[in-house]
N, CA, C and O atoms as a GROMACS GRO file, in nm:
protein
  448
    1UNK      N    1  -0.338  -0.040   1.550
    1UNK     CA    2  -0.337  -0.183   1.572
    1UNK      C    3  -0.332  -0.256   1.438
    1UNK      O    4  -0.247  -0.345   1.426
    2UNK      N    5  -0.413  -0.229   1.334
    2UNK     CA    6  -0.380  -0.278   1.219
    2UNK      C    7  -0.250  -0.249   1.118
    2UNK      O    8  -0.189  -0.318   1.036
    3UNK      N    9  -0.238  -0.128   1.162
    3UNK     CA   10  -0.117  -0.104   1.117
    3UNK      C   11   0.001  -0.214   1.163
    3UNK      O   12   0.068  -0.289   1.092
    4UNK      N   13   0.001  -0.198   1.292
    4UNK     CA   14   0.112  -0.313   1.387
    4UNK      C   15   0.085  -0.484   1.308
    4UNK      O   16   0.172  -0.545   1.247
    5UNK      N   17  -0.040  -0.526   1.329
    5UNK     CA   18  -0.101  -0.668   1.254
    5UNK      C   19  -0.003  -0.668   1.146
    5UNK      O   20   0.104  -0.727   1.154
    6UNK      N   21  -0.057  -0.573   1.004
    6UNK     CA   22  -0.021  -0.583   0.921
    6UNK      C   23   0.143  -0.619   0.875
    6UNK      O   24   0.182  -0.697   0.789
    7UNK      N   25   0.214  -0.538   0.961
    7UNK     CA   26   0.337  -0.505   0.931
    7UNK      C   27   0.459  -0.691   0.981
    7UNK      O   28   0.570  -0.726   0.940
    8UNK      N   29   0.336  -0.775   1.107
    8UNK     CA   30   0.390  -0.869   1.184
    8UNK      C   31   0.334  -0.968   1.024
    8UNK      O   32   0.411  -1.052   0.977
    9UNK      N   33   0.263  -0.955   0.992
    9UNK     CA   34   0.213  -1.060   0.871
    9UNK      C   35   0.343  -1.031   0.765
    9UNK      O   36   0.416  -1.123   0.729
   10UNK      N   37   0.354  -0.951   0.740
   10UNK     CA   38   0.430  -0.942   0.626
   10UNK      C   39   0.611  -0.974   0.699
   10UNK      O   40   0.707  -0.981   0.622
   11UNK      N   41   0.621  -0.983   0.792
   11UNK     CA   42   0.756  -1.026   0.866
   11UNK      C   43   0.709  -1.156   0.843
   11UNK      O   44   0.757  -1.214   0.745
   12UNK      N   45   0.597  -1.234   0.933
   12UNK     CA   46   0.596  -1.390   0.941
   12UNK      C   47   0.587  -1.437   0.804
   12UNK      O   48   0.648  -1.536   0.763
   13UNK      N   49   0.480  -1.335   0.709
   13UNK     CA   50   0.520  -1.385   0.560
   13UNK      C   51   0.690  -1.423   0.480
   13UNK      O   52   0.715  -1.522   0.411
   14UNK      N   53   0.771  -1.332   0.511
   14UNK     CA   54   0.916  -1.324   0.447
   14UNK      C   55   0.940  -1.430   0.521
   14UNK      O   56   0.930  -1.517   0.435
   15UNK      N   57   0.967  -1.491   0.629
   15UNK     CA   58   1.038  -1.601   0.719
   15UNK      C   59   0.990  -1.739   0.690
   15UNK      O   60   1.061  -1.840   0.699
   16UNK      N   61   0.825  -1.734   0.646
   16UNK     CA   62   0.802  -1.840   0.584
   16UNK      C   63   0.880  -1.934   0.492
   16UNK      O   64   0.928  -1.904   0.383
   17UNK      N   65   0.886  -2.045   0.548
   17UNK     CA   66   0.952  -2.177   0.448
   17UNK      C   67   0.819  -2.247   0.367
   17UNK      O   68   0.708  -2.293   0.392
   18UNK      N   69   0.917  -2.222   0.245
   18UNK     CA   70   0.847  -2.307   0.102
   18UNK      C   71   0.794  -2.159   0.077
   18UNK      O   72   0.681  -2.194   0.112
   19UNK      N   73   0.785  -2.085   0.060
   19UNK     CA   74   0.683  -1.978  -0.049
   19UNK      C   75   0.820  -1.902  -0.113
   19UNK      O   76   0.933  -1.888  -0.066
   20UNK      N   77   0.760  -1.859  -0.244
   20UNK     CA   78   0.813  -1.888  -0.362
   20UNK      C   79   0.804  -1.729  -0.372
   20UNK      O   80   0.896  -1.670  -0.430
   21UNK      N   81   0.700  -1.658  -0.318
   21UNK     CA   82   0.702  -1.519  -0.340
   21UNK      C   83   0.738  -1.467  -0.175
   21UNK      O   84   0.660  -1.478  -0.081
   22UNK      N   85   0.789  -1.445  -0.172
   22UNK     CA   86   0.805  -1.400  -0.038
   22UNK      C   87   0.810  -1.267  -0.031
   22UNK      O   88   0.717  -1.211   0.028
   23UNK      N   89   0.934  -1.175  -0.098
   23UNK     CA   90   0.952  -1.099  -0.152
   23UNK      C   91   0.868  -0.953  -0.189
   23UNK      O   92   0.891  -0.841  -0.144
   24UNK      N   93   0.775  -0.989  -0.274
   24UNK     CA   94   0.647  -0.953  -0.328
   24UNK      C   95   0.544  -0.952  -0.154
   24UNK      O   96   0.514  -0.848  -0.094
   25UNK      N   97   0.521  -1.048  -0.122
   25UNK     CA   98   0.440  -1.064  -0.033
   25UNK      C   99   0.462  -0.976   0.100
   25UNK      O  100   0.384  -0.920   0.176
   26UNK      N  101   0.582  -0.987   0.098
   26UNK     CA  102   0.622  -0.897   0.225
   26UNK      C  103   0.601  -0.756   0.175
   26UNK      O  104   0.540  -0.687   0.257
   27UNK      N  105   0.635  -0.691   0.057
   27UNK     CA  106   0.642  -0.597  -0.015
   27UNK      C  107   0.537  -0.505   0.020
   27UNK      O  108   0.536  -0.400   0.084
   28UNK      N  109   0.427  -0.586  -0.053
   28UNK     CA  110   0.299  -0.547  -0.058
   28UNK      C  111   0.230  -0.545   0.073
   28UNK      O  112   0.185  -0.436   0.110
   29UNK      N  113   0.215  -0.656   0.154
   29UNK     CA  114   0.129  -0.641   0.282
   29UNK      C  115   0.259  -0.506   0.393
   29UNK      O  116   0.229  -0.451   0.499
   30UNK      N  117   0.348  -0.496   0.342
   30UNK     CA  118   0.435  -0.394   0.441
   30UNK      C  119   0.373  -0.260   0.409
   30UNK      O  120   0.348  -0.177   0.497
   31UNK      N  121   0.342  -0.233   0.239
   31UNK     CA  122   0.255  -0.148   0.197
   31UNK      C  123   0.111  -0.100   0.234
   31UNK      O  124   0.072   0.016   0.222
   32UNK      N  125   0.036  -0.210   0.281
   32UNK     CA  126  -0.099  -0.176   0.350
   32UNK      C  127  -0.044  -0.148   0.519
   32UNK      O  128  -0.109  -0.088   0.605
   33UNK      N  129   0.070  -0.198   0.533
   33UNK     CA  130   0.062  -0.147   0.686
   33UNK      C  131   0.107  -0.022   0.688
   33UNK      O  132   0.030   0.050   0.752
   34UNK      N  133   0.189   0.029   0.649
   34UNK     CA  134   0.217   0.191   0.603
   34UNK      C  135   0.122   0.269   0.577
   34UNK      O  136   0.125   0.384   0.619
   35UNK      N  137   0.014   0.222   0.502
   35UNK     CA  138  -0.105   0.287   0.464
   35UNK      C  139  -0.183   0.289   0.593
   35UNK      O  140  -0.242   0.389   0.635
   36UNK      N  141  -0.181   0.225   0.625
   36UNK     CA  142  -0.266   0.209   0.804
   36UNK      C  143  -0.237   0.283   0.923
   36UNK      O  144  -0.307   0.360   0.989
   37UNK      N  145  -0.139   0.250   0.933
   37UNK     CA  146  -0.007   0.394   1.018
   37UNK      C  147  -0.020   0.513   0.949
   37UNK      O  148  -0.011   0.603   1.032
   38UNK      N  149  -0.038   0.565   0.826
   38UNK     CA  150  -0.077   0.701   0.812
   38UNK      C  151  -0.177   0.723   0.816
   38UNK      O  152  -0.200   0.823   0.884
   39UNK      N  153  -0.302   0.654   0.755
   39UNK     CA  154  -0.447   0.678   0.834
   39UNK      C  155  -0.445   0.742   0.958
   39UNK      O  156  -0.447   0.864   0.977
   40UNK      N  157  -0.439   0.624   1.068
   40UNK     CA  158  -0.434   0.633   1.184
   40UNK      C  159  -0.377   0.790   1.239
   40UNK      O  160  -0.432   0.871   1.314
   41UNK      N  161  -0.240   0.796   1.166
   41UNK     CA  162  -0.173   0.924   1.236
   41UNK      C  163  -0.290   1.074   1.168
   41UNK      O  164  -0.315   1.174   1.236
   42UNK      N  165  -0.342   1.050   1.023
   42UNK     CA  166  -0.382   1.152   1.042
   42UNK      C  167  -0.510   1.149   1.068
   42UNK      O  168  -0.573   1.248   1.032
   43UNK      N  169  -0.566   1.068   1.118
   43UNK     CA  170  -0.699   1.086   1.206
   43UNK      C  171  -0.634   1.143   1.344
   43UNK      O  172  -0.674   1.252   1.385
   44UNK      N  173  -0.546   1.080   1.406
   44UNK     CA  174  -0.492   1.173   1.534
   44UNK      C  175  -0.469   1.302   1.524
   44UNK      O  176  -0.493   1.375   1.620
   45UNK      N  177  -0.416   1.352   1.402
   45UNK     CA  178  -0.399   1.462   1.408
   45UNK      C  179  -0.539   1.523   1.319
   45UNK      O  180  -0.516   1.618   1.244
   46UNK      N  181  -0.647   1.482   1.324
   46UNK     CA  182  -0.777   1.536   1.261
   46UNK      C  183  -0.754   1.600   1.113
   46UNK      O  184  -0.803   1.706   1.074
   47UNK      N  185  -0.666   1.514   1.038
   47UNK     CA  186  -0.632   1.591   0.885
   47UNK      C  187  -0.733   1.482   0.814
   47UNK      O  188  -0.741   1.363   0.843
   48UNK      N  189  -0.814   1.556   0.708
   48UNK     CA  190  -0.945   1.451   0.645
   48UNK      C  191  -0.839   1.442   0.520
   48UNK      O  192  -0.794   1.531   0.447
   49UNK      N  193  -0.810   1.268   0.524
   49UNK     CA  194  -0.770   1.205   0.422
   49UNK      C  195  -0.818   1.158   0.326
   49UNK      O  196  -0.757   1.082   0.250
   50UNK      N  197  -0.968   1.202   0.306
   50UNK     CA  198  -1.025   1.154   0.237
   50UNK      C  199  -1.025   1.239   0.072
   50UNK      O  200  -1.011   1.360   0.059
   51UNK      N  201  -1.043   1.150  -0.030
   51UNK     CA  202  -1.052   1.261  -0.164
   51UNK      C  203  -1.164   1.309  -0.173
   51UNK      O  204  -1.245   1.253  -0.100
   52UNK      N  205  -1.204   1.392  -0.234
   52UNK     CA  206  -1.328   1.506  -0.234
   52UNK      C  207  -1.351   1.548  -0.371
   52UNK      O  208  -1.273   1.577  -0.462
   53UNK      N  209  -1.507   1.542  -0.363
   53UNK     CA  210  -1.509   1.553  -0.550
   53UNK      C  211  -1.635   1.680  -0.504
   53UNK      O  212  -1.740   1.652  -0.447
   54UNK      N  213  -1.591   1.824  -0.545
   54UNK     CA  214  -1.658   1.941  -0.518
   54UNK      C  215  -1.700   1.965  -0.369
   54UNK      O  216  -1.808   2.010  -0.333
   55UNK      N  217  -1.595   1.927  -0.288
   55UNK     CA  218  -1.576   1.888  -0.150
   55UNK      C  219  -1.656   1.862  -0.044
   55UNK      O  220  -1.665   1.901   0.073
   56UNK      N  221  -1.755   1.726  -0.168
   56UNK     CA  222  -1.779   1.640  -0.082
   56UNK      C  223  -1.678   1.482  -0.048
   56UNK      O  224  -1.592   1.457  -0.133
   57UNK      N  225  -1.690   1.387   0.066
   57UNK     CA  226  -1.645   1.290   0.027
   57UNK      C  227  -1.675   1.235  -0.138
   57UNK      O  228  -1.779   1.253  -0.201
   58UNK      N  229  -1.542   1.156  -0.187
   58UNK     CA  230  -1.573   1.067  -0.303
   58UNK      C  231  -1.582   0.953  -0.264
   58UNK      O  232  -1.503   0.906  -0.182
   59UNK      N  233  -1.699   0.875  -0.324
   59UNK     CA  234  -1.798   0.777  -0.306
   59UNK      C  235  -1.740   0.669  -0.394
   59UNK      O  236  -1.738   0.717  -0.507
   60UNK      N  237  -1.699   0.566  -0.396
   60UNK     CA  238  -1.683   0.409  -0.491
   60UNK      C  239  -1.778   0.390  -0.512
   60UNK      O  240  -1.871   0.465  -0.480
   61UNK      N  241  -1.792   0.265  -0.585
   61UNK     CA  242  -1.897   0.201  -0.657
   61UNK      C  243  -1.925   0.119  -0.534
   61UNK      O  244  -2.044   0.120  -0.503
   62UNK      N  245  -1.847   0.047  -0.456
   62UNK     CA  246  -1.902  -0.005  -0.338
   62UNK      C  247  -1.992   0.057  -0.253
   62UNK      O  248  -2.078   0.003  -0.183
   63UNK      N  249  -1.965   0.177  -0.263
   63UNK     CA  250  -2.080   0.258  -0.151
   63UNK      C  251  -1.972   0.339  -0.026
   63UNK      O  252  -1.996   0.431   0.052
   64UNK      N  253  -1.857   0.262  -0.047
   64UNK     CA  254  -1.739   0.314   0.107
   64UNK      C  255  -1.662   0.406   0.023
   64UNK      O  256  -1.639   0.396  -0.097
   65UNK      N  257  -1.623   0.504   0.112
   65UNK     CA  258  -1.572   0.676   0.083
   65UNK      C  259  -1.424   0.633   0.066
   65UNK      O  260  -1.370   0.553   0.142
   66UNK      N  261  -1.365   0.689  -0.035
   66UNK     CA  262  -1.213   0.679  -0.108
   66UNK      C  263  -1.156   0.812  -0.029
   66UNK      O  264  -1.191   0.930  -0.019
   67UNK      N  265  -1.038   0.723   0.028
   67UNK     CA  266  -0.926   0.746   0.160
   67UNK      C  267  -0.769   0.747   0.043
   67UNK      O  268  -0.734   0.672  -0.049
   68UNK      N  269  -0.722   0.839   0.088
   68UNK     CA  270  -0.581   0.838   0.006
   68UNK      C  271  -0.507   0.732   0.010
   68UNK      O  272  -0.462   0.687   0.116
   69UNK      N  273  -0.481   0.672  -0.125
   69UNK     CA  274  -0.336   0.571  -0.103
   69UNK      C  275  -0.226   0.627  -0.087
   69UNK      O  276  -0.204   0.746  -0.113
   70UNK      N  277  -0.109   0.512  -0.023
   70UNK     CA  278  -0.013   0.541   0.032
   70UNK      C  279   0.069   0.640  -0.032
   70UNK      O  280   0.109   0.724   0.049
   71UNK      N  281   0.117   0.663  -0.179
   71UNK     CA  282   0.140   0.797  -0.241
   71UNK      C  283   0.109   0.911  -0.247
   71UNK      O  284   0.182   1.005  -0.278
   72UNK      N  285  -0.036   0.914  -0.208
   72UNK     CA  286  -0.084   1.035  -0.186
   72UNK      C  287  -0.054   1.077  -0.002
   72UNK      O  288  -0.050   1.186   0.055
   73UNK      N  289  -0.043   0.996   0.026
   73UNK     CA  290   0.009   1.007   0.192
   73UNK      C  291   0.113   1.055   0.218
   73UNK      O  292   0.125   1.154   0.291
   74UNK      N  293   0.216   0.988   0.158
   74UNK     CA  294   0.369   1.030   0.175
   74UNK      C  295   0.392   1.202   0.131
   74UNK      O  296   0.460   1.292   0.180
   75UNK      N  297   0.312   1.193   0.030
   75UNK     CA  298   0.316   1.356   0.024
   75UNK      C  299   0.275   1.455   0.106
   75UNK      O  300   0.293   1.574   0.081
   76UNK      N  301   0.211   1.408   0.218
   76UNK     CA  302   0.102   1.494   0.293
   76UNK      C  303   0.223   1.466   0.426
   76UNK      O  304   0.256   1.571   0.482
   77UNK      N  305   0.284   1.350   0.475
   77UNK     CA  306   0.384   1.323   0.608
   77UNK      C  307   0.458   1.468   0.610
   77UNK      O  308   0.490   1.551   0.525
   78UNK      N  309   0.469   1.455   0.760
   78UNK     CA  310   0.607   1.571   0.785
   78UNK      C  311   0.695   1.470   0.812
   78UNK      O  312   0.696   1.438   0.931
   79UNK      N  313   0.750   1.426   0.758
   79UNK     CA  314   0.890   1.328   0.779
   79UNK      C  315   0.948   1.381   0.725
   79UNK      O  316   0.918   1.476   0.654
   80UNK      N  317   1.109   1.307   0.753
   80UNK     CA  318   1.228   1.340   0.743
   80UNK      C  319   1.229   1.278   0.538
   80UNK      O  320   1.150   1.198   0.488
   81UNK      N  321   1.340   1.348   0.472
   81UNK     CA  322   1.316   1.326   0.337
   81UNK      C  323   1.381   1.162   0.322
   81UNK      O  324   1.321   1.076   0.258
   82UNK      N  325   1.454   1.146   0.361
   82UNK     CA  326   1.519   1.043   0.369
   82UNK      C  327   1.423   0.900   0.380
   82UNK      O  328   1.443   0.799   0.312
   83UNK      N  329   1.293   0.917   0.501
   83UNK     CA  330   1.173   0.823   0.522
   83UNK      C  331   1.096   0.846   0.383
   83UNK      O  332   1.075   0.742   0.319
   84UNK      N  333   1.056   0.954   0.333
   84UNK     CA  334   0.979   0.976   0.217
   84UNK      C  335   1.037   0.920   0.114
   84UNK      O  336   0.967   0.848   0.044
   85UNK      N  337   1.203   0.944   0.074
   85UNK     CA  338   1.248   0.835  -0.055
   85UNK      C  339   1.235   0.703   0.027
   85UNK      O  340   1.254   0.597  -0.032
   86UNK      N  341   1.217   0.703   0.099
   86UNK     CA  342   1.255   0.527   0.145
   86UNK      C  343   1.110   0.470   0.118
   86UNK      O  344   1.102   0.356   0.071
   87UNK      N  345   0.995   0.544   0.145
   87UNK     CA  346   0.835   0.485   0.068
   87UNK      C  347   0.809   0.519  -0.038
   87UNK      O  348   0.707   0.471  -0.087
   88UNK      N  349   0.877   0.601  -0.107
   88UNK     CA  350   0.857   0.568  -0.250
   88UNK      C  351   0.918   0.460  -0.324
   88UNK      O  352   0.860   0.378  -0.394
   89UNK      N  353   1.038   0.469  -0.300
   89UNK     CA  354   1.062   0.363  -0.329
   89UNK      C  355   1.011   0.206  -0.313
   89UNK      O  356   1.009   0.126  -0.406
   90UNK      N  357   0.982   0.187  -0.212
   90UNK     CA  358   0.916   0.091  -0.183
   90UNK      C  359   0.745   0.044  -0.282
   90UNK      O  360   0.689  -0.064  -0.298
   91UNK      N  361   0.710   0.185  -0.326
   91UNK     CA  362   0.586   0.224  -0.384
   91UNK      C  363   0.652   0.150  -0.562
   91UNK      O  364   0.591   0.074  -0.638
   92UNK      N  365   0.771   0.202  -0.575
   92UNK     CA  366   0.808   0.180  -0.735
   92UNK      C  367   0.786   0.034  -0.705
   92UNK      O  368   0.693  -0.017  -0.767
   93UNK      N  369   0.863  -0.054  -0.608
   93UNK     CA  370   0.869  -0.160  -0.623
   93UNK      C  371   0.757  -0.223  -0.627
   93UNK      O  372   0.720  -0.298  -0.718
   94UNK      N  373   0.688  -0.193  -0.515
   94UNK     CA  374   0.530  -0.242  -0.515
   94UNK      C  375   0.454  -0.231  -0.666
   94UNK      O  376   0.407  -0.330  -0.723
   95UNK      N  377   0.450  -0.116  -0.711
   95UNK     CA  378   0.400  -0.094  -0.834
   95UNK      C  379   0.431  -0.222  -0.972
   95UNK      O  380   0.352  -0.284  -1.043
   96UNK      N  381   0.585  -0.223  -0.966
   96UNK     CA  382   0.649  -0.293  -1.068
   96UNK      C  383   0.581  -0.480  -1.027
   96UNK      O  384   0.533  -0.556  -1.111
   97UNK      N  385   0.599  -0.507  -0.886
   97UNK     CA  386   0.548  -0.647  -0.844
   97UNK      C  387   0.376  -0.615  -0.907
   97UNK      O  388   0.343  -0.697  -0.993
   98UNK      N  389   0.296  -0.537  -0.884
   98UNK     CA  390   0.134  -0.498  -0.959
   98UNK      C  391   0.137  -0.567  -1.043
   98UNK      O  392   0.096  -0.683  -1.036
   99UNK      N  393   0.193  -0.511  -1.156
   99UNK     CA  394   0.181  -0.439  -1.292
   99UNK      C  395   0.271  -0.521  -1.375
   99UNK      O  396   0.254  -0.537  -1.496
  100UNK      N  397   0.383  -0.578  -1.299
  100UNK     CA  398   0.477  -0.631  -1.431
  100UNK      C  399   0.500  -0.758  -1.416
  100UNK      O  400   0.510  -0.831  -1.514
  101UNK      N  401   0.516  -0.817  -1.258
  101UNK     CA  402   0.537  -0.934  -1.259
  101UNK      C  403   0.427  -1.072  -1.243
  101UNK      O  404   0.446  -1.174  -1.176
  102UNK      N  405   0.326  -1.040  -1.314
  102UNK     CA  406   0.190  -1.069  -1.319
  102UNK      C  407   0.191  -1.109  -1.432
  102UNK      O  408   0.186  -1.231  -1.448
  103UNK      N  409   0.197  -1.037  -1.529
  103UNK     CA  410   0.252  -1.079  -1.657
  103UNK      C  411   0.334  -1.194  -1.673
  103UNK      O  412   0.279  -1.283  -1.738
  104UNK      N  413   0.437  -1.216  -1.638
  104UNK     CA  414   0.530  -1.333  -1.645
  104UNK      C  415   0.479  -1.442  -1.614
  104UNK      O  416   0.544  -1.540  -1.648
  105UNK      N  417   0.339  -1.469  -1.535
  105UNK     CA  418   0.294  -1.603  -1.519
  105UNK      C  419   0.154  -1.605  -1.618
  105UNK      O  420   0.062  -1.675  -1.576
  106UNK      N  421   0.138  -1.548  -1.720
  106UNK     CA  422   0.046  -1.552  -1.749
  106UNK      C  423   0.070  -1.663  -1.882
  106UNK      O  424   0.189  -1.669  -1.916
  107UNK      N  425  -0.020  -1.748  -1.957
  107UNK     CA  426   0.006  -1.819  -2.045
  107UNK      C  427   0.014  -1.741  -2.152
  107UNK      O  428  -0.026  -1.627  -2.130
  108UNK      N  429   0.064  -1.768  -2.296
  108UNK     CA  430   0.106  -1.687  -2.425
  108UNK      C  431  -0.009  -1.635  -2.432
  108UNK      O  432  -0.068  -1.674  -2.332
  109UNK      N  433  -0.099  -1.546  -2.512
  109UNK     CA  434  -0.208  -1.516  -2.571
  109UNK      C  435  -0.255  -1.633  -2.674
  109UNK      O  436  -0.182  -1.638  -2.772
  110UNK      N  437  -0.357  -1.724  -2.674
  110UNK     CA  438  -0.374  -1.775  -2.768
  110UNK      C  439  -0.365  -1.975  -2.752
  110UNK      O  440  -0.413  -2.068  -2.816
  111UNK      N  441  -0.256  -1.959  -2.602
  111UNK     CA  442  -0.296  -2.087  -2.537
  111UNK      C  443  -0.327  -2.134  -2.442
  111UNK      O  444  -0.248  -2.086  -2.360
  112UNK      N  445  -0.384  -2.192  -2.398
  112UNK     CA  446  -0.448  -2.235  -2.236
  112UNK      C  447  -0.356  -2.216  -2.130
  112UNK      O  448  -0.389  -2.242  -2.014
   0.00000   0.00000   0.00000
């Protein structure tokens, strides 16, 4: 179900009039719904997605148990190869919107 949510947000996000990131936005929330849909599938199929540090669950600083991100997922799918380049890719892009285009709105170093 969240998976499904997720994936309708990031559609009504792209169709949105006036937003400036759309792009990005759809990108990324299409990314948590992917991540949600593989959860889900491998709890159906009882595979523990969780990371393991001397195989126990690994613990955050929040206190909630660290669940594989979507990269580490795609590696674990039996899909077709063709679906697997098609989420990585999607992963480069996501990554590059993170990491690079964050930067570009930031002010020089040194002025407000």
């Amino acid at each position: 179900m969240k998976a499904r949510e997720a994936m309708i947000a990031a559609v009504h996000n792209f169709n949105s009039a006036g937003l400036h990131f759309r792009a990005e936005i759809f990108i990324t929330t299409a990314m948590v719904a992917w991540t949600y849909l593989c959860h889900a599938w491998f709890k159906r199929e009882g595979i523990d997605y969780r990371y393991k540090i001397n195989g126990a669950p690994k613990v955050l600083a929040s206190g909630a148990e660290a669940y594989w991100e979507l990269g580490k997922c795609n590696d674990q799918l039996p899909v077709a190869k063709a679906v697997r380049q098609n989420l990585e890719l999607l992963l480069e892009i996501r990554h590059e919107i993170e990491h690079r285009s964050t930067v570009h709105h930031l002010p020089p170093v040194g002025r407000p």
